[in-house]
N, C-alpha and C positions, 0 to 999 in steps of 0.2 A: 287307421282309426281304431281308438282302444274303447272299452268297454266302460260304465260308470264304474263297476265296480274295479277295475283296471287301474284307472284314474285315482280314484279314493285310495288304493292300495299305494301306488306311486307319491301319491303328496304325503303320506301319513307317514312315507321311511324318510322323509327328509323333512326331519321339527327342526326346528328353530331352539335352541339351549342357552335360556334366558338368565342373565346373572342374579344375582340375590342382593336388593335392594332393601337399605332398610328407612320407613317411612313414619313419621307421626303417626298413633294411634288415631285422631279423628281425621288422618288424610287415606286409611288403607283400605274403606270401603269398595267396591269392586276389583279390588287385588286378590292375587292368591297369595298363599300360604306358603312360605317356603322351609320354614320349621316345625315341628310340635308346636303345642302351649301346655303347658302343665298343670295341675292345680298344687298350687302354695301352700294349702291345709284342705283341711275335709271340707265338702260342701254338704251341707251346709256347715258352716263352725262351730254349731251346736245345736241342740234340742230346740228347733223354733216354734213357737206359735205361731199359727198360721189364723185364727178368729179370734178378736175380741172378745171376751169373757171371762169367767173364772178357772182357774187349774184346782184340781182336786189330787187326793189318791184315790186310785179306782178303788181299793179294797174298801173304803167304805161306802163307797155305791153300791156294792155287793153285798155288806151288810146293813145295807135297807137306809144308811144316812140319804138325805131328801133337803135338809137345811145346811147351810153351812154358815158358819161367822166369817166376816170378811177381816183376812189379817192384816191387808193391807196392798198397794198397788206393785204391779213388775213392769215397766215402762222398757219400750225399746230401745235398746242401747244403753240401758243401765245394769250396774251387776246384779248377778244372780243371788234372786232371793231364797231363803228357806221355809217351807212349808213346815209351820209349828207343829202340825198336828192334825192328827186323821179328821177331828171335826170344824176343823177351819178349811177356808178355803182362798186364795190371792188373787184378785182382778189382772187380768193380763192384757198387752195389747198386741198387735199383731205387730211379726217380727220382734218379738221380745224371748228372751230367754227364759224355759222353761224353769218352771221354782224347782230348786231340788227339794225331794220329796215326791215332787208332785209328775202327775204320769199320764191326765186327760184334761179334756179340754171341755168346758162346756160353753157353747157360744152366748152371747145374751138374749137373742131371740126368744133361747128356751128356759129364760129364769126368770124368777120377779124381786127384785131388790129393794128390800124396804127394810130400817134401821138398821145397817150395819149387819143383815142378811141377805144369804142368799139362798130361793129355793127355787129347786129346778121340778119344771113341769113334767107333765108323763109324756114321757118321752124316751127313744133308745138311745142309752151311754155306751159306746164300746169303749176298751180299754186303749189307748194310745191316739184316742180322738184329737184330730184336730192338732198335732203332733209333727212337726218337720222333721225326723231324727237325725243327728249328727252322721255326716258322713254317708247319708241315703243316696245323693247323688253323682259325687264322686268323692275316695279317699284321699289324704293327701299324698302328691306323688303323681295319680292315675294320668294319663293322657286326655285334656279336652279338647283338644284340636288336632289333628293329622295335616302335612303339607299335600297343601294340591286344592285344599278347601277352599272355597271363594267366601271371603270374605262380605258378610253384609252386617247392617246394624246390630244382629243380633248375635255374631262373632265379635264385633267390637263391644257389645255389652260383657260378653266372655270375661274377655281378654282383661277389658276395666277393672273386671272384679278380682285378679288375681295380679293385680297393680304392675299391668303391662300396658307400657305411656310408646311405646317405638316398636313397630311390628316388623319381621324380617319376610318379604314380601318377593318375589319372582319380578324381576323388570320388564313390564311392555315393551315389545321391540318397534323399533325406530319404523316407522313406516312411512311410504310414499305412493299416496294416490295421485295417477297421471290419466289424462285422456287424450284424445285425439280428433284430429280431425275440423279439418277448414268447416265444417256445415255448423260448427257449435259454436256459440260464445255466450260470455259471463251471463250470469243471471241477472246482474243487474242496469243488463244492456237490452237494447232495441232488437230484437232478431231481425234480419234479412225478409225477403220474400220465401227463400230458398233456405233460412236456417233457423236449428233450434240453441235453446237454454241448455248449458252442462248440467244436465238433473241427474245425470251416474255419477258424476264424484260428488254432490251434496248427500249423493245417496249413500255412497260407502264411505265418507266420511264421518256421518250419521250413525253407521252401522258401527261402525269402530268406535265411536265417541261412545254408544249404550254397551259397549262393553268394557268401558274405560280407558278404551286407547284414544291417543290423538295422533293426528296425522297431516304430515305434510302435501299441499294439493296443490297441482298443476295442469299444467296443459299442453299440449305440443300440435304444433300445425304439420299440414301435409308438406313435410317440408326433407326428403330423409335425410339431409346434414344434420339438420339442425334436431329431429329425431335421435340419430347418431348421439350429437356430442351431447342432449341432453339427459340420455337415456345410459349415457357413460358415465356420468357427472351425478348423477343421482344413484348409480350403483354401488360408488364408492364411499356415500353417504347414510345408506340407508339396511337393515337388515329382511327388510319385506316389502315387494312394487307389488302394488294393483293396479293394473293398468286396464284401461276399458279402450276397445276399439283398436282398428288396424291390424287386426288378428288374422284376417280370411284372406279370400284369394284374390282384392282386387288389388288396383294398379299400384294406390298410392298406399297399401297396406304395408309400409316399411317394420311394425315394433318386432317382430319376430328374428330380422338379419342385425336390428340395432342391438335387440337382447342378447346376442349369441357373438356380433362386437365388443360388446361390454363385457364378456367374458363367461356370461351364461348361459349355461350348456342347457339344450331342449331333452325335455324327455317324457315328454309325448307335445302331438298340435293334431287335433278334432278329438273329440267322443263321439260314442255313438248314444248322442242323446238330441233331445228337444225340447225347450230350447238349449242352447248354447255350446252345437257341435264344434262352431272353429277355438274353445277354449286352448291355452297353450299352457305350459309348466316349465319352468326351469331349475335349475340352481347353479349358483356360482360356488367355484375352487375355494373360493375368500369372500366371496360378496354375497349380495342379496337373493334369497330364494324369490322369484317371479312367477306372479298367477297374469298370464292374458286374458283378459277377459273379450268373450266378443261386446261389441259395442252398442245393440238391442237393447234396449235398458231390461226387459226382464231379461233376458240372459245376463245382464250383467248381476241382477239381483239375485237370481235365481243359482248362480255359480256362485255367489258371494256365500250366501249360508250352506249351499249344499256341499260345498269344500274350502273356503276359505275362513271362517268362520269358525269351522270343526278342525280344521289345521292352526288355528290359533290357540284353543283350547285345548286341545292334546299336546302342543308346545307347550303350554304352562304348565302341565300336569293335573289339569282340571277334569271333573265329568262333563262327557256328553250323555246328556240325556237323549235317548230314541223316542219316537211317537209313531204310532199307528192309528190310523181312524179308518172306518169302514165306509167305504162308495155309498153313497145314497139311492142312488140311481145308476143305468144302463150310461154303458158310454165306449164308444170307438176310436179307434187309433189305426192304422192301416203302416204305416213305413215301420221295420223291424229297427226303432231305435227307443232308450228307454226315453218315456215320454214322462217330462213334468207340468202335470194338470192342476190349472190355478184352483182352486178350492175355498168355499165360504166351509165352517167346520160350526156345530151345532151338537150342544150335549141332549141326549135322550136317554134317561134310565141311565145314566152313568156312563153310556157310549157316545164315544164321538163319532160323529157323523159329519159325511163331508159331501159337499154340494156341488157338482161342476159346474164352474163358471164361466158363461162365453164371454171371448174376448173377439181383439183384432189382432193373436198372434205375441211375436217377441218383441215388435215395436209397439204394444199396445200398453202404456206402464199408466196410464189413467186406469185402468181395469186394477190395480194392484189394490188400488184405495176401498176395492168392494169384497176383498181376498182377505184370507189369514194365511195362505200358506200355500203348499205345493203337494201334491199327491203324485208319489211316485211311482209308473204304471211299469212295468217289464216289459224288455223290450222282445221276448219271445209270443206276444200275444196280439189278437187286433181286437178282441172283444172283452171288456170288464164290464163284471156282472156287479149289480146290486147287490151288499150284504159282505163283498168281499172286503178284505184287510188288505191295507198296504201301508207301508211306511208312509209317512207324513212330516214335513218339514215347516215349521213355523218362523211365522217371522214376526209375529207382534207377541206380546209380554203374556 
């Protein structure tokens, strides 16, 4: 049995090296980035107004002008006009190019315009008011974007604006969520006396969808041929199995001889954690890298973000972001293994704080729906104090 951090150490040297897909601009939304973006000219492309009102020269604000004559309007998107003269003044509108000549902005709030004047209230004019300067935000050339970036709306507004319609994007790998086990069947069947709903692959099929991936979902009964040839047959198909259940050490526990049939080599089975010690890890010579999951449903969820998840995202070349929140309260743990403590999480003065939640355990996954996450305890301790910090694992947005 290896260590959490053992585990995380071992999946994280075996990514996944995704090819480089290129995708329509309004289909690349939760994609990453697999090249720069550059800017095409200065941003801005010129001297923009950013308020409604008149442009002046400041130097005659400085020498006490107070009235100006209106020379006439600068419209967005129209060419750039010329400021006659220090005691005129141009109505402007937003996003409109600066008059040349002219170098401040005064908004209308602070004028009164009556016959073809303009006179501005007492009020402070700084010089370059109201003023977007060419090139303030990036020059032409500079780099807007770095690969590895995850792409949201507001990367694709980027991207729009430097008339990029095909983004070169990291491909989601092929994935195949599998479960097991004669006790389960479909969701949209009658269970047994004795059987539940497959609620762990709706689950990490789910998981994968909010991250953009999709995924192929099945099922395998306690059956080890048929274990075998399925578990063969989807190896040669797929670049990443999640497989829930059949992991530990009972009878009909075959996924682990079928994985290492199929030609993937184990390289660790248990953690020294809780929930989800009989987790397992593979990788295939040519085939698909394999997470076991035990088949608890929070162990299943609970291994899903705490390594599957973060080995997705290191595959693409994305950030993981870390979280910490600090206990709220007292709380015990007695067997030397690191312990994940379901957690409600509450902002106070800018601190998160995290609540322990009782449950019924790793079968207990109706308790997830009152949780945000998982507090992860060290396994060298039996007592966590109030006020302490420890890493934190989220699973909602």
């Amino acid at each position: 049995m290896i260590s959490v951090d053992q585990a995380t150490a071992i999946t994280l040297s075996h990514l996944f090296s995704p090819p480089v897909l290129k995708v329509p601009l309004r289909d690349a939304v939760n994609h990453v980035l697999a090249t720069p973006v550059f800017a095409d000219r200065d941003f801005p492309p010129f001297d923009r107004v950013t308020m409604d009102g008149v442009a002046i020269a400041y130097k005659a604000w400085e020498e006490g002008r107070r009235t100006f004559v209106i020379a006439g309007v600068q419209g967005a998107g129209a060419s750039q006009m010329d400021l006659p003269g220090s005691e005129v003044c141009i109505e402007v509108m937003t996003g409109a190019v600066l008059p040349r000549g002219a170098d401040t902005v005064i908004r209308y709030e602070d004028l009164t315009m009556n016959n073809g004047m303009a006179t501005v209230a007492d009020v402070i004019v700084d010089k370059y008011q109201n003023v977007h300067h060419r090139g303030s935000d990036a020059a032409a050339g500079s780099a807007l974007l770095s690969p590895g970036q995850r792409i949201s709306p507001a990367e694709v507004a980027l991207m729009a604006s430097v008339g990029i319609t095909s983004v070169d994007v990291r491909a989601w790998p092929r994935v195949a969520v599998l479960s097991s086990g004669d006790e389960l069947v479909a969701v949209e069947e009658q269970p047994g006396p004795f059987q539940i709903r497959r609620s762990n692959t709706e689950a990490l099929v789910s998981a994968l969808r909010s991250m953009g991936i999709e995924a192929e979902a099945g099922h395998l009964p306690d059956d080890a041929d048929i274990i075998k040839r399925e578990i063969g047959r989807t190896a040669a198909e797929c670049d990443v199995m999640i497989l829930s259940g059949g992991v530990s050490k009972g009878k009909y526990d075959y996924i682990p001889d079928a994985l290492e049939a199929a030609g993937i080599r184990k390289l660790f089975h248990q953690v020294s954690q809780r929930p989800g010690k009989p987790f397992w890890f593979g990788v295939g010579s040519r085939g698909p890298v394999a997470f076991a999951l035990p088949g608890n449903p929070v162990s299943t969820f609970m291994c899903f973000y705490r390594y599957v998840r973060p080995w997705l995202l290191h595959s693409l070349g994305t950030e993981v972001k870390s979280q910490a929140a600090v206990l709220a309260e007292d709380f015990k743990f007695a067997p030397a293994l690191t312990y994940f403590l379901q957690v409600r999480v509450s902002g106070d003065g800018g601190v998160m704080k995290a609540w322990p939640a009782a449950g019924g355990g790793s079968g207990d996954f109706a308790n997830l729906a009152s949780v945000d996450g998982f507090l992860e305890l060290p396994s060298d301790r039996e007592v966590f104090r109030a006020g302490e910090v420890f890493p934190f694992l989220a699973f909602r947005p």
